[in-house]
Biopython code that builds the backbone (N, CA, C, O; Angstrom):
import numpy as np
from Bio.PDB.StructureBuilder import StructureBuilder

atoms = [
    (1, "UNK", "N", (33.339, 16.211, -23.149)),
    (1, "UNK", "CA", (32.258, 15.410, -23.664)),
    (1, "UNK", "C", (30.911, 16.096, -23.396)),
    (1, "UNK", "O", (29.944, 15.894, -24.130)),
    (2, "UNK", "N", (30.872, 16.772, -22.513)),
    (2, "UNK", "CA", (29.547, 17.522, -21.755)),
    (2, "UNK", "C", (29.109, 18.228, -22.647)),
    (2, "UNK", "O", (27.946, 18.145, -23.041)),
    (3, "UNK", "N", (30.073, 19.134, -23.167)),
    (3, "UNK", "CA", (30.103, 20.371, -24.323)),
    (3, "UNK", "C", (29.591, 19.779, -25.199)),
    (3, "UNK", "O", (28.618, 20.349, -25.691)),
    (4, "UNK", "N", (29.910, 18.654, -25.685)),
    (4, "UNK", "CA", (29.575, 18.011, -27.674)),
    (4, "UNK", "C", (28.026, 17.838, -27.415)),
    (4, "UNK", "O", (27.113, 18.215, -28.150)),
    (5, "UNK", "N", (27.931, 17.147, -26.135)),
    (5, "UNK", "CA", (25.881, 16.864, -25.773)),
    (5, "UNK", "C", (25.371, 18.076, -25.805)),
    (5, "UNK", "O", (24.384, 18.323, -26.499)),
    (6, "UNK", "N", (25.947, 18.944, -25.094)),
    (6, "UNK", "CA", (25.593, 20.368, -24.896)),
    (6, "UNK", "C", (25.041, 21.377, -26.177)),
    (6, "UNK", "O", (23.952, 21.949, -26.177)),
    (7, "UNK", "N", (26.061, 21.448, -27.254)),
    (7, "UNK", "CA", (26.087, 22.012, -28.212)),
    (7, "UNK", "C", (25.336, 21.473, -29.715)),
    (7, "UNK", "O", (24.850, 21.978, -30.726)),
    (8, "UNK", "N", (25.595, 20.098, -29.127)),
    (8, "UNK", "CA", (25.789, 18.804, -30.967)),
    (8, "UNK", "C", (23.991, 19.252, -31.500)),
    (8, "UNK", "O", (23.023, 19.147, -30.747)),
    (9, "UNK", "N", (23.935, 19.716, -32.867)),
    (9, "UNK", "CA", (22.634, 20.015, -33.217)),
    (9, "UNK", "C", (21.525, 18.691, -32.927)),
    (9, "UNK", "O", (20.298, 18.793, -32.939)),
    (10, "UNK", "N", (22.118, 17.755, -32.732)),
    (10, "UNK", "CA", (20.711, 16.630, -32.467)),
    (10, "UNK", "C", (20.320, 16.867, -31.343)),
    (10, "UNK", "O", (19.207, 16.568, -30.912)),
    (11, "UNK", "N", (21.138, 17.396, -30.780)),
    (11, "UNK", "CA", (20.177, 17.847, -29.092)),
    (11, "UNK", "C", (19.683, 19.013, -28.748)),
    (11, "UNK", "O", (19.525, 19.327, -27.568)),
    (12, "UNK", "N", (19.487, 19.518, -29.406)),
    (12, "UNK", "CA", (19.458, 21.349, -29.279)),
    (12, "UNK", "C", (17.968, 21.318, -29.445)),
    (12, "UNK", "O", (17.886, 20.696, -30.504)),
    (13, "UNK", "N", (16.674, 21.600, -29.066)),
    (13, "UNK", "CA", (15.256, 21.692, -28.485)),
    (13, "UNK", "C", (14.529, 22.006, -29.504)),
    (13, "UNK", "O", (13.346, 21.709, -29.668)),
    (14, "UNK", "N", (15.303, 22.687, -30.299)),
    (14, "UNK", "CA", (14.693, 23.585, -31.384)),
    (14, "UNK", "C", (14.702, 22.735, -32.861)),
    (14, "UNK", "O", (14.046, 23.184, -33.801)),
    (15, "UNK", "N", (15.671, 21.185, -33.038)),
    (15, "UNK", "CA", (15.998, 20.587, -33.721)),
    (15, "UNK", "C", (14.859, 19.553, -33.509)),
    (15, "UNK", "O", (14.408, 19.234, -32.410)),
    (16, "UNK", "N", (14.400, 19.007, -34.885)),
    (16, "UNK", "CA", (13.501, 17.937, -34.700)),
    (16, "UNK", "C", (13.793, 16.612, -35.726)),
    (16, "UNK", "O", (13.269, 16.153, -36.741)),
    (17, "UNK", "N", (15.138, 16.216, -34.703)),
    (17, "UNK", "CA", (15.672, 15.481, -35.525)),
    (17, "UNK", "C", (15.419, 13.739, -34.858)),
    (17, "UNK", "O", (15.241, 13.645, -33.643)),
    (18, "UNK", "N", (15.421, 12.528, -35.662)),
    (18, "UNK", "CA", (15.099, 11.318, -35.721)),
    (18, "UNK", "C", (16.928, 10.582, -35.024)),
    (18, "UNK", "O", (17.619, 10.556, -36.042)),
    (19, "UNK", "N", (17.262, 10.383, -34.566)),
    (19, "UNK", "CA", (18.561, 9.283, -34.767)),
    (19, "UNK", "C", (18.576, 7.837, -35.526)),
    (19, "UNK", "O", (17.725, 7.062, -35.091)),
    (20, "UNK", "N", (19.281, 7.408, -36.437)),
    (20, "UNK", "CA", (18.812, 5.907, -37.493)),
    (20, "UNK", "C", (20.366, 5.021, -37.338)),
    (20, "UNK", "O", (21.273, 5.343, -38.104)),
    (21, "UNK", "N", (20.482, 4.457, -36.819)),
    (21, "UNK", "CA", (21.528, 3.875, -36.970)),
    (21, "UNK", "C", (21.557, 2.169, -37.534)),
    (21, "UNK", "O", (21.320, 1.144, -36.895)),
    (22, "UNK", "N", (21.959, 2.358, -39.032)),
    (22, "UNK", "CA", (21.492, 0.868, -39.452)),
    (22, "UNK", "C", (22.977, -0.267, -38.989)),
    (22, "UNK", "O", (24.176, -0.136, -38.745)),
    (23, "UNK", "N", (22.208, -1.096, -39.052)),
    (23, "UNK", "CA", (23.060, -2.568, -38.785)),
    (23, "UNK", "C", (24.559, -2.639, -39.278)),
    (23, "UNK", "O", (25.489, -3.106, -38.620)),
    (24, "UNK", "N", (24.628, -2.169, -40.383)),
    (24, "UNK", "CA", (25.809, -2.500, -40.901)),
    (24, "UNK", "C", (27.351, -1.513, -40.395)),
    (24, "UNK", "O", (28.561, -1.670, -40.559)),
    (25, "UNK", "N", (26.313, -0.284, -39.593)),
    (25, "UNK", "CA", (27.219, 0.287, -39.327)),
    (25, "UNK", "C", (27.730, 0.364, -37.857)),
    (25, "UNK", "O", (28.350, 1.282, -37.319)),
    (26, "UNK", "N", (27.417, -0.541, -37.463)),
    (26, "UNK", "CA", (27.595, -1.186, -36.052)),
    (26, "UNK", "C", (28.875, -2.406, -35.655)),
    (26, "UNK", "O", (28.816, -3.584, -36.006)),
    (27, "UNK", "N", (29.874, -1.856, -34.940)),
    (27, "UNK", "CA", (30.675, -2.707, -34.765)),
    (27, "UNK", "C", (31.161, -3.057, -33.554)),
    (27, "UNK", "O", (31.748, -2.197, -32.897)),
    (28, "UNK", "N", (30.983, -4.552, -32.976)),
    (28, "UNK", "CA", (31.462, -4.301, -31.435)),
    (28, "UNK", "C", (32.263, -5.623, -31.143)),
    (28, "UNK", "O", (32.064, -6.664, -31.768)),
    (29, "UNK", "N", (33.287, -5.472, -30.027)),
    (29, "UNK", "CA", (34.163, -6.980, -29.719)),
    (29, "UNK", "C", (34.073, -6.910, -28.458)),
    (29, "UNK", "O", (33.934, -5.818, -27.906)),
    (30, "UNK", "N", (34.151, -8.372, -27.590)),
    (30, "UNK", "CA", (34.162, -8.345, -26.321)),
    (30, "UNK", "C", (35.430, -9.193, -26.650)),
    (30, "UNK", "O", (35.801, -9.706, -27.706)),
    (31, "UNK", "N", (36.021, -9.168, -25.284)),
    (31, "UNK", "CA", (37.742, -9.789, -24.599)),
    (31, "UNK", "C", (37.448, -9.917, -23.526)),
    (31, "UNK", "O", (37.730, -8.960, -22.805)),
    (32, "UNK", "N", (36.907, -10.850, -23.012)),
    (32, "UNK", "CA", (36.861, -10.937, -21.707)),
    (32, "UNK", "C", (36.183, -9.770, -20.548)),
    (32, "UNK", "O", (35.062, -10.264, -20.424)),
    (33, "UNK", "N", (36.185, -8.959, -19.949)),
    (33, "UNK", "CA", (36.289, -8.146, -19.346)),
    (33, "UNK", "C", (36.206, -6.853, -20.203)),
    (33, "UNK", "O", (35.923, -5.896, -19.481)),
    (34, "UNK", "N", (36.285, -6.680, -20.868)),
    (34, "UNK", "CA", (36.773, -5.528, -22.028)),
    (34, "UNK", "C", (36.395, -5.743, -23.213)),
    (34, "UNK", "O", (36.412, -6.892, -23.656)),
    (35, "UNK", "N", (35.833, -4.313, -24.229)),
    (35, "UNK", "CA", (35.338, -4.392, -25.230)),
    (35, "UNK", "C", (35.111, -3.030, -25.810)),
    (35, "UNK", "O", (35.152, -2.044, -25.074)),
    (36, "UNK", "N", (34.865, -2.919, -27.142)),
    (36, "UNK", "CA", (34.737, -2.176, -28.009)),
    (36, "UNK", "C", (33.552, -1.804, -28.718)),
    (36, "UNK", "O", (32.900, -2.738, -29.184)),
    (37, "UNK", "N", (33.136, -0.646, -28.899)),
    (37, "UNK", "CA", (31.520, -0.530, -29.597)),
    (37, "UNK", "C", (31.941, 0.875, -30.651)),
    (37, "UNK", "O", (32.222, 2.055, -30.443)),
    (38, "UNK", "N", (31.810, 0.051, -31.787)),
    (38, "UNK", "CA", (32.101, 1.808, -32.666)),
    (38, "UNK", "C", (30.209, 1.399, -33.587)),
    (38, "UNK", "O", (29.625, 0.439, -34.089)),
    (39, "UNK", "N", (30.041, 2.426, -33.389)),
    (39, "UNK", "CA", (28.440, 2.913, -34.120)),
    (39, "UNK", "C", (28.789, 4.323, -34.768)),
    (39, "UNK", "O", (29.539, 5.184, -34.308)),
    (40, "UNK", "N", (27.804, 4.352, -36.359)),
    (40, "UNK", "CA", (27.186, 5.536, -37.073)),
    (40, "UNK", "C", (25.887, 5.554, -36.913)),
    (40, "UNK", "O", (25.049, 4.660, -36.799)),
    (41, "UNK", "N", (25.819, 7.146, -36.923)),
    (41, "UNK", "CA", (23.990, 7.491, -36.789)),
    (41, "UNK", "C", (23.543, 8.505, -37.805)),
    (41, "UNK", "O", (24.072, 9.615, -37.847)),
    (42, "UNK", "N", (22.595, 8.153, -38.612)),
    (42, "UNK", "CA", (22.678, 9.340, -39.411)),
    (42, "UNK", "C", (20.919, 10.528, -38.698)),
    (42, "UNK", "O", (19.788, 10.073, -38.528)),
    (43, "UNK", "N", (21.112, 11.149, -38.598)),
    (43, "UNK", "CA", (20.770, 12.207, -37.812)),
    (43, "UNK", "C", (19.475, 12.923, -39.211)),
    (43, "UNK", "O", (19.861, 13.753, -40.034)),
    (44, "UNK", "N", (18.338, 12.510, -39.198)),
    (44, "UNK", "CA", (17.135, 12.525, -40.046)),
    (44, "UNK", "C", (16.248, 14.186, -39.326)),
    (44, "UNK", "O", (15.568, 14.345, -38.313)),
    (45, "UNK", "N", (16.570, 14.902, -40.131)),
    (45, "UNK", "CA", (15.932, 16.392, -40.063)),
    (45, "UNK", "C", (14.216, 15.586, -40.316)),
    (45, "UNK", "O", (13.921, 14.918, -41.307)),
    (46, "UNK", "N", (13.430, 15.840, -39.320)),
    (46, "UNK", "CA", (12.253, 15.234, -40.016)),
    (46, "UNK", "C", (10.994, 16.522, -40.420)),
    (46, "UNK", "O", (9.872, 16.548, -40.926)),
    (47, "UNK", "N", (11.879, 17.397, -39.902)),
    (47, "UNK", "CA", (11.335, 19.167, -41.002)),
    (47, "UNK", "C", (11.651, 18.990, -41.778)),
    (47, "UNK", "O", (11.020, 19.861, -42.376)),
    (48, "UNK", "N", (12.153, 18.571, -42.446)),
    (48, "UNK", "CA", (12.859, 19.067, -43.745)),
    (48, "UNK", "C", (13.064, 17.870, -44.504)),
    (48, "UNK", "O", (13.344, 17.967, -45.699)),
    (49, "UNK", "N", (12.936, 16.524, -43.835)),
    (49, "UNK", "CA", (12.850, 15.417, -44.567)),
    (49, "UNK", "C", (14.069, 14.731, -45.532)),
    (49, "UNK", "O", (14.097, 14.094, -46.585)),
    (50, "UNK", "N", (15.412, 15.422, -44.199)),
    (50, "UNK", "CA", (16.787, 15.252, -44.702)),
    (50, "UNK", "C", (17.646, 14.829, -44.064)),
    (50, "UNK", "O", (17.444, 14.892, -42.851)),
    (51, "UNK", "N", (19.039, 14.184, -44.537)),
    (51, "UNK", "CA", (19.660, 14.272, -43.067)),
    (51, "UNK", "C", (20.378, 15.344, -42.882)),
    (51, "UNK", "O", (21.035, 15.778, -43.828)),
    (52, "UNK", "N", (20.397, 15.939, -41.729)),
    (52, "UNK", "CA", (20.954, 16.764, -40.748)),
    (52, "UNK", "C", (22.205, 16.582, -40.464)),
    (52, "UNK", "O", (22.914, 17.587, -40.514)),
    (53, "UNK", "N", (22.865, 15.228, -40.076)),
    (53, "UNK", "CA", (24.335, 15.090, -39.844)),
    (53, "UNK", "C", (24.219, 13.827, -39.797)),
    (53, "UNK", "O", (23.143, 13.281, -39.553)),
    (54, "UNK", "N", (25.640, 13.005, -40.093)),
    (54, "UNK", "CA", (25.963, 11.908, -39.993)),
    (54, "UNK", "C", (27.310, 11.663, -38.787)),
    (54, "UNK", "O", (28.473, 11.918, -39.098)),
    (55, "UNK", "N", (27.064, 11.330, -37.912)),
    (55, "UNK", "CA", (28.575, 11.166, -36.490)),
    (55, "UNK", "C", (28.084, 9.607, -36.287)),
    (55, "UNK", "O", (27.193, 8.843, -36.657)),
    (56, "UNK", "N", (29.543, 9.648, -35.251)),
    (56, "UNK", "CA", (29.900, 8.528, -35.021)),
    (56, "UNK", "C", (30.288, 8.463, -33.789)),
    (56, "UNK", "O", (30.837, 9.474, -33.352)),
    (57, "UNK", "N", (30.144, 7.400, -32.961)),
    (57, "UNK", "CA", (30.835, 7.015, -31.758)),
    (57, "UNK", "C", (31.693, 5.741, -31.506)),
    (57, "UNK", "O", (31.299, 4.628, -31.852)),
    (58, "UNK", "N", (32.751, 5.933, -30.957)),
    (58, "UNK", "CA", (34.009, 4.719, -30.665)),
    (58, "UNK", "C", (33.835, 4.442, -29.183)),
    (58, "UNK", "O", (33.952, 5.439, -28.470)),
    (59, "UNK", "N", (33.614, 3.445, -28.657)),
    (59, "UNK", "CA", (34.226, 3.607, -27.120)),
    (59, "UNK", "C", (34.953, 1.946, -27.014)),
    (59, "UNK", "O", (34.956, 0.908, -27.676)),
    (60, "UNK", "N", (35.576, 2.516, -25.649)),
    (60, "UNK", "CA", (36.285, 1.017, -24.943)),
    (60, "UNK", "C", (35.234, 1.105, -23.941)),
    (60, "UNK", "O", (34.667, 2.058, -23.406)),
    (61, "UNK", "N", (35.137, -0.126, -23.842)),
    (61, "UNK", "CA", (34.157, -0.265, -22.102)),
    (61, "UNK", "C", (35.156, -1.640, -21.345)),
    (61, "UNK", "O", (35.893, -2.492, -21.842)),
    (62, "UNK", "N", (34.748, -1.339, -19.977)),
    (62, "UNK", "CA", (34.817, -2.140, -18.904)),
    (62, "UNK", "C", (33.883, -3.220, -18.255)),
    (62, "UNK", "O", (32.923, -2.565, -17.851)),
    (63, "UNK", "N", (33.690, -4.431, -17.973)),
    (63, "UNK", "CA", (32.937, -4.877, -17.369)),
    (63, "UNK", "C", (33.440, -4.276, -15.531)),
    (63, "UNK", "O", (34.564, -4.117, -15.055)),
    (64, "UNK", "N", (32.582, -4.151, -15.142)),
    (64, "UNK", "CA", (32.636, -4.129, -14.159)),
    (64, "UNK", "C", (31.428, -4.651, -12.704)),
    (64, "UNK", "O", (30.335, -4.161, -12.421)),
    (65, "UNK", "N", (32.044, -5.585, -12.155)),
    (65, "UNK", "CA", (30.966, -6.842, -11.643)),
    (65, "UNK", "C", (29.859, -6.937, -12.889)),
    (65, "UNK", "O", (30.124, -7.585, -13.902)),
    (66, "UNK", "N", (28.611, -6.240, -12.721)),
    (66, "UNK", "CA", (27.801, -7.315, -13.732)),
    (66, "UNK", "C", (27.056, -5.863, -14.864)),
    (66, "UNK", "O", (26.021, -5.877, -15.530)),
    (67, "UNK", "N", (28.197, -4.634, -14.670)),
    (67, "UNK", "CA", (27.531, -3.832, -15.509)),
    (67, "UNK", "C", (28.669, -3.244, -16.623)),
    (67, "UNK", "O", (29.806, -3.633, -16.356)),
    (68, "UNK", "N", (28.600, -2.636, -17.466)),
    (68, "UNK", "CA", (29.227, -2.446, -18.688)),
    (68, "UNK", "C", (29.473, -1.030, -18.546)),
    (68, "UNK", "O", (28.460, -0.341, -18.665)),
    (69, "UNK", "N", (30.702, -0.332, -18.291)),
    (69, "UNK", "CA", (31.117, 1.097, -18.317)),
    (69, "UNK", "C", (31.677, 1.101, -19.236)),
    (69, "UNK", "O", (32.236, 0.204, -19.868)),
    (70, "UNK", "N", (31.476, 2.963, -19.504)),
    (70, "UNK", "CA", (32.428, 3.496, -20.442)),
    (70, "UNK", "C", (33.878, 3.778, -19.880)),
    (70, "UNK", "O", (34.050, 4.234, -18.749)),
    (71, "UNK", "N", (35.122, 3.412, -20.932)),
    (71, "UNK", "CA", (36.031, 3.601, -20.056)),
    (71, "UNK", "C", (36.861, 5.514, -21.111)),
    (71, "UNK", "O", (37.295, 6.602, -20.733)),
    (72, "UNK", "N", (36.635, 4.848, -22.390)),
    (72, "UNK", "CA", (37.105, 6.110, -23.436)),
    (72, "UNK", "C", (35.730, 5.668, -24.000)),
    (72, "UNK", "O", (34.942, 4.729, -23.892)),
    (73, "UNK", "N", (35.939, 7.519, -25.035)),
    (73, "UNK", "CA", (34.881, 7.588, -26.153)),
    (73, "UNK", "C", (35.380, 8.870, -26.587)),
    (73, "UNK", "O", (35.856, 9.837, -25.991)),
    (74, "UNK", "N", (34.960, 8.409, -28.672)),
    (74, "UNK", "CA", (35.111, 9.444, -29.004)),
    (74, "UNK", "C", (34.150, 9.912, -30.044)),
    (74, "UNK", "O", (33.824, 9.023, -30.831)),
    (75, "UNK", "N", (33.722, 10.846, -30.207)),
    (75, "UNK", "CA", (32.774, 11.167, -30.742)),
    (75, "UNK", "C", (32.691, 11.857, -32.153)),
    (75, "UNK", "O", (33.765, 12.458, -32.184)),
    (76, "UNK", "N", (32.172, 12.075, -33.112)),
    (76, "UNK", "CA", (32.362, 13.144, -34.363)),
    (76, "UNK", "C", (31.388, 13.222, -35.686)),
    (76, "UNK", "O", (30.169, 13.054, -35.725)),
    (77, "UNK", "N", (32.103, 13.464, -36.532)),
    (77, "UNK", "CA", (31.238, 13.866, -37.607)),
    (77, "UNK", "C", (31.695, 12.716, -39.146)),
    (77, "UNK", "O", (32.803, 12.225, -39.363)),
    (78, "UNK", "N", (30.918, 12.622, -39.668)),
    (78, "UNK", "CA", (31.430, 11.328, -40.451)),
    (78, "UNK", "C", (31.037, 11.950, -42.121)),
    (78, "UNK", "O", (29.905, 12.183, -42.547)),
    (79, "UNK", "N", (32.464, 12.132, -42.927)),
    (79, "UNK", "CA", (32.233, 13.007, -43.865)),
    (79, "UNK", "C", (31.391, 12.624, -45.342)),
    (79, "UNK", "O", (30.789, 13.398, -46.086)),
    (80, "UNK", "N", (31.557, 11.378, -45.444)),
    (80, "UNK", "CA", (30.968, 10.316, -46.156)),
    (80, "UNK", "C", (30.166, 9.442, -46.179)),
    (80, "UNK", "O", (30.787, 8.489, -45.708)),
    (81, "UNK", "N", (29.040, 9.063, -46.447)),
    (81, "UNK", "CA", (27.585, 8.301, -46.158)),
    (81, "UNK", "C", (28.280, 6.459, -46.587)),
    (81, "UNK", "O", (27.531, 5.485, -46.515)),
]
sb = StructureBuilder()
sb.init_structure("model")
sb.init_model(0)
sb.init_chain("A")
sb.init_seg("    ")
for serial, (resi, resn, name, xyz) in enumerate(atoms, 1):
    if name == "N":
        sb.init_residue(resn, " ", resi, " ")
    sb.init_atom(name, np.array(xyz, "f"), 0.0, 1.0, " ", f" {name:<3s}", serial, name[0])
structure = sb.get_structure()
């Protein structure tokens, strides 16, 4: 996971990119103790006045006492707008 932050062009210093993640593409469930968060971001080149990339993130989380961990996550590239 270190590597994808490490490498992923929205983080790279030299990139002057926006993150946008609208509403609709937001999905999350709680179960008690446990829950789910899948989000799209589309990744706004604001040089260039484009988007740059569109990814996605899945995770499971944990409650744990009164704070919310990650337990999995997966991360990627989303080929279709």
């Amino acid at each position: 996971m270190r590597a994808y932050f490490a490498h992923a062009a929205p983080f790279q210093p030299n990139n002057h990119w926006i993150g946008y993640t609208p509403a609709m593409r937001i999905k999350a469930a709680v179960d008690g103790d446990k829950a789910t968060l899948y989000f799209e971001c589309l990744w706004m080149d604001i040089d260039k006045n484009a988007i740059g990339a569109h990814s996605f993130s899945d995770m499971t989380l944990e409650r744990v006492g009164d704070k919310w961990l990650i337990k999995t996550i997966r991360v990627g590239k989303v080929s279709k707008l």
